[in-house]
C-alpha positions as CSV (number, residue, x, y, z in Angstrom):
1,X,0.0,0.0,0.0
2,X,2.5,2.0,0.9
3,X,4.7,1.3,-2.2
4,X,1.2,2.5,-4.3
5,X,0.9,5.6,-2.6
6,X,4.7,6.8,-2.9
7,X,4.7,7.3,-6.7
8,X,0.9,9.3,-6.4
9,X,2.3,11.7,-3.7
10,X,5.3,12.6,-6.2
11,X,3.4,13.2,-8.7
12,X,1.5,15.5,-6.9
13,X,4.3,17.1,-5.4
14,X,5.0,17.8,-8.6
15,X,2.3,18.9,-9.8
16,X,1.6,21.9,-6.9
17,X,5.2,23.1,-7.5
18,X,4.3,23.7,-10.8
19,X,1.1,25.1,-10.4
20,X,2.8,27.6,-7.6
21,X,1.8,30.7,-8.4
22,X,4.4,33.6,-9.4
23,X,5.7,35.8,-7.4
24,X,5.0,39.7,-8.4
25,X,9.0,39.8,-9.0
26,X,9.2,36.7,-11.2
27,X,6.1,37.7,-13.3
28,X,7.8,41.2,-14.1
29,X,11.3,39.3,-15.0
30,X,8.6,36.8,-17.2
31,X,7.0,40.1,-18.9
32,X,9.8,41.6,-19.6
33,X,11.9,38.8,-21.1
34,X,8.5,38.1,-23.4
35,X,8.9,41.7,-24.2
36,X,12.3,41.6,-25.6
37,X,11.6,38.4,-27.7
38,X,8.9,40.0,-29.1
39,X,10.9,42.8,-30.0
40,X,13.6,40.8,-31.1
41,X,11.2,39.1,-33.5
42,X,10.1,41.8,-35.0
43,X,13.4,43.8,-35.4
44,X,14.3,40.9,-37.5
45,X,11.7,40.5,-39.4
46,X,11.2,44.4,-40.4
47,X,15.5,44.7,-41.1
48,X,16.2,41.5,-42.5
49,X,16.8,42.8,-45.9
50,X,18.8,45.3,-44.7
51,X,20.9,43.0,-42.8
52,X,20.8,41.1,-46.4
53,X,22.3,43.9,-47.9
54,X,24.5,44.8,-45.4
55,X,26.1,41.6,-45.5
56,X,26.8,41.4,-49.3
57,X,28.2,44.9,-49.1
58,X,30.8,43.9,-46.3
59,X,31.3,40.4,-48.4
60,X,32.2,42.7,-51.9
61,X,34.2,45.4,-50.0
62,X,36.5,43.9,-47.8
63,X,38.4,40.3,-47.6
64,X,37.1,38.1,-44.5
65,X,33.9,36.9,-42.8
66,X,30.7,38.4,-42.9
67,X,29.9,38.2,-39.4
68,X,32.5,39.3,-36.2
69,X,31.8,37.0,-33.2
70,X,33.6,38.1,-29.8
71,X,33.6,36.5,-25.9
72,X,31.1,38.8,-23.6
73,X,30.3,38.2,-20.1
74,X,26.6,37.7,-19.7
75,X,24.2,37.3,-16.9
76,X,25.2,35.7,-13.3
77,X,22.7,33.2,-12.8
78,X,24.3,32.8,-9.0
79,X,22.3,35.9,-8.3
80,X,19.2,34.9,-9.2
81,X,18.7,31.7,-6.9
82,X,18.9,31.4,-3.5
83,X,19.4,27.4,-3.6
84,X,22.5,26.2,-2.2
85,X,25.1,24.1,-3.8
86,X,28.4,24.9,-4.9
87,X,28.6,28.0,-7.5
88,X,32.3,28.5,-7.7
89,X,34.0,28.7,-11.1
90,X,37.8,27.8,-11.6
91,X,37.8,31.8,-12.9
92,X,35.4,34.0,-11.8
93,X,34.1,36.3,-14.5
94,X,30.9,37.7,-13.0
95,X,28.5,35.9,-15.1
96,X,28.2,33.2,-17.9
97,X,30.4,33.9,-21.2
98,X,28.8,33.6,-24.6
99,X,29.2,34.5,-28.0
100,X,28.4,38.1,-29.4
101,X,27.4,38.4,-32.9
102,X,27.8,41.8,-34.9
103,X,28.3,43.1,-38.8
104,X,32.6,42.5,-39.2
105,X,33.3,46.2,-39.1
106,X,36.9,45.7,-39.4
107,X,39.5,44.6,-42.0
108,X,39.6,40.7,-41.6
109,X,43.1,40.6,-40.8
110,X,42.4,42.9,-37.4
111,X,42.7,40.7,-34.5
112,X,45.4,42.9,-32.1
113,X,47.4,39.7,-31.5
114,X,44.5,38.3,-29.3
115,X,44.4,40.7,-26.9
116,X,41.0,42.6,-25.8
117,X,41.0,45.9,-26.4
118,X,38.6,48.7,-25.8
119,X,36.4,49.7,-29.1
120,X,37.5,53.4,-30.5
121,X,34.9,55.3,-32.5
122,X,38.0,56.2,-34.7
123,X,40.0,53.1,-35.0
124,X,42.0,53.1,-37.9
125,X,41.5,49.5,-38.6
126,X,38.2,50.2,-39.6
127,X,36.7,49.8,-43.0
128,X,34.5,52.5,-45.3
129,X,31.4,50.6,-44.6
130,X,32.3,49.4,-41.3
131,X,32.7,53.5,-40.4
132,X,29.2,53.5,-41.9
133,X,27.7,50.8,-39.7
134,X,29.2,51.9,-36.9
135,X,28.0,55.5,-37.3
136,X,24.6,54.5,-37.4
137,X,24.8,51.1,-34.8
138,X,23.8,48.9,-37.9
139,X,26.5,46.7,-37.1
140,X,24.6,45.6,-33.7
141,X,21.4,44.3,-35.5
142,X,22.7,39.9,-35.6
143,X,22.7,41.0,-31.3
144,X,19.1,40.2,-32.1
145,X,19.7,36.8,-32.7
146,X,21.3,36.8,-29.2
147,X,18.6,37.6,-27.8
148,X,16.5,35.1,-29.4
149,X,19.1,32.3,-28.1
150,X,18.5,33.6,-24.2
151,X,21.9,35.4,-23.7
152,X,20.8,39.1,-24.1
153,X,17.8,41.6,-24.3
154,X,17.4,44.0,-26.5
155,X,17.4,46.2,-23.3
156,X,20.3,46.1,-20.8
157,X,23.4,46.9,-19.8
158,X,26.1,46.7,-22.7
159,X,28.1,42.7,-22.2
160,X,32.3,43.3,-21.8
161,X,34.7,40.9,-23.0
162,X,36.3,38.9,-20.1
163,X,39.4,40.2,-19.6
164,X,38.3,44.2,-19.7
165,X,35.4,43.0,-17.4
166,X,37.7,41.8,-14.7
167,X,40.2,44.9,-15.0
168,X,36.8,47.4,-14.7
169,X,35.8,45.2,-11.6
170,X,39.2,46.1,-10.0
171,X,38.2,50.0,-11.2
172,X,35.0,50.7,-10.7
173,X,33.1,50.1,-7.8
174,X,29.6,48.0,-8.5
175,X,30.3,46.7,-11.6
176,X,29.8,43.3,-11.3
177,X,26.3,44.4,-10.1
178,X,25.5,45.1,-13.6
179,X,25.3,41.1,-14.2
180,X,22.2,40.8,-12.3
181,X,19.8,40.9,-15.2
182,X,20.7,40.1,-19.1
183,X,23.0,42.4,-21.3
184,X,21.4,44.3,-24.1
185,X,21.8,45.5,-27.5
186,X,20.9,49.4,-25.7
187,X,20.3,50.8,-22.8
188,X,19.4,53.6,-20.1
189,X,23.7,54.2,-20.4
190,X,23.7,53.8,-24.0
191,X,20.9,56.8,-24.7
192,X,22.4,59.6,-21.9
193,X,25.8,59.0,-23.0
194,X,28.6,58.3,-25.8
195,X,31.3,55.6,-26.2
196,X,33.7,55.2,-23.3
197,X,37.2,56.7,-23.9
198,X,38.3,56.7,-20.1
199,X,37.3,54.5,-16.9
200,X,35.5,57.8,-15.3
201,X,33.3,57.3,-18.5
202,X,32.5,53.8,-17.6
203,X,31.9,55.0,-14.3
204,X,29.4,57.2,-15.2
205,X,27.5,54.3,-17.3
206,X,27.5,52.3,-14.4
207,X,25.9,55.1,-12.4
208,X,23.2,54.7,-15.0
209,X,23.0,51.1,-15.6
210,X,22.5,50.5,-11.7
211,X,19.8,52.9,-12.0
212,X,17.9,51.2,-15.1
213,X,18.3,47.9,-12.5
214,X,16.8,49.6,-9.6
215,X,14.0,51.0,-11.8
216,X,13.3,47.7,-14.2
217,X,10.2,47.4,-15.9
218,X,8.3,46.5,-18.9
219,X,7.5,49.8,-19.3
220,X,11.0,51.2,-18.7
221,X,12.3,48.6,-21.4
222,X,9.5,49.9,-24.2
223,X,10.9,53.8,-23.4
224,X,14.2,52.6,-24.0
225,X,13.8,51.1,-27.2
226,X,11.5,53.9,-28.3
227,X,14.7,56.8,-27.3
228,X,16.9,54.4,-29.2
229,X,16.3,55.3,-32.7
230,X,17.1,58.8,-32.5
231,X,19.7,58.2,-31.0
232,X,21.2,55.5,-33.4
233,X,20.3,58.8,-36.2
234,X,21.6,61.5,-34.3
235,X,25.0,59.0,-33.9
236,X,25.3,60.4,-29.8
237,X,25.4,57.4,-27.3
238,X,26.6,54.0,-26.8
């Protein structure tokens, strides 16, 4: 009797956890995340044939790869759960590295010896169309795909590589905070102010990143993506 009843009370044991209901924190994560797949969905569909195009002119004007991929440090799923077990890495990055997509802005044969460097509006390395892209953020639209795959949002703050992640942790004071929720393609940093050229300027996006995270919301998200566009055409930000 006993042996019949055991499987019965873990199937229903089952079944109430997943019937649990959401807390009001959880369901604003859930809306928001549905939010950005949306959004992601539909930025793809409405620029697909400018990313089409975009990729045969990079493919006739310049030697190499259509597409630049590139280590980022994404979220830290460590602070989202309050379960026990052990969470250490071998090297602690601050969250779990994946693969960035973007437009190759560069000549193919740019790769600084494999060392991570900052991004310069001005780099010399960069090609005619590339300067284009880059001008106008074009070159960020395949970020949608990452979004699609569960590694960014379209809103967030902007994913480091590894190694310039770990030297601003040592800078600037809260960044690791900043992998609490996903990385985006933009963000409440990205639309107040312009490319970092000196750690007080990622100091500053920080200041505003930490704010978006206190603030988060569906409806923050939709602002965002609305203030994006003109700034993407008045080329300030990022």
């Amino acid at each position: 009797m006993a042996m019949t009843l055991a499987p019965r009370l873990a199937r229903r044991s089952i079944t109430l956890v997943h019937r649990a209901p959401l807390g009001p924190i959880d369901r604003e994560r859930r809306s928001r995340r549905c939010l950005n797949i949306a959004a992601a969905i539909v930025g793809i569909v409405l620029t697909l044939p400018v990313m089409l195009v975009i990729a045969a002119l990079i493919k006739l004007t310049s030697r190499g790869p259509v597409l630049f991929t590139q280590a980022r440090v994404g979220l830290d799923r460590r602070g989202l759960s309050r379960a026990g077990g052990n969470t250490r890495r071998q090297v602690d990055l601050g969250g779990k590295p994946f693969t960035m997509y973007k437009f190759r802005t560069m000549r193919g044969d740019s790769s600084n010896g494999g060392r991570q460097v900052w991004a310069q509006p001005d780099d010399a390395r960069v090609t005619p169309i590339g300067r284009l892209l880059r001008k106008v953020r074009l070159d960020e639209l395949p970020q949608l795909f990452n979004v699609l795959l569960g590694d960014m949002n379209v809103v967030g703050p902007r994913p480091e590589q590894p190694a310039i992640f770990v030297y601003l942790r040592e800078q600037v004071e809260g960044y690791q905070r900043r992998q609490r929720v996903r990385p985006g393609i933009t963000g409440w940093a990205q639309i107040n102010q312009a490319y970092d050229r000196t750690v007080d300027d990622v100091r500053r996006k920080v200041a505003y990143d930490l704010e978006y995270i206190r603030r988060q919301s569906a409806l923050q998200d939709c602002q965002i993506m609305l203030r994006t566009l003109p700034v993407m055409l008045g080329r300030g930000g990022w």
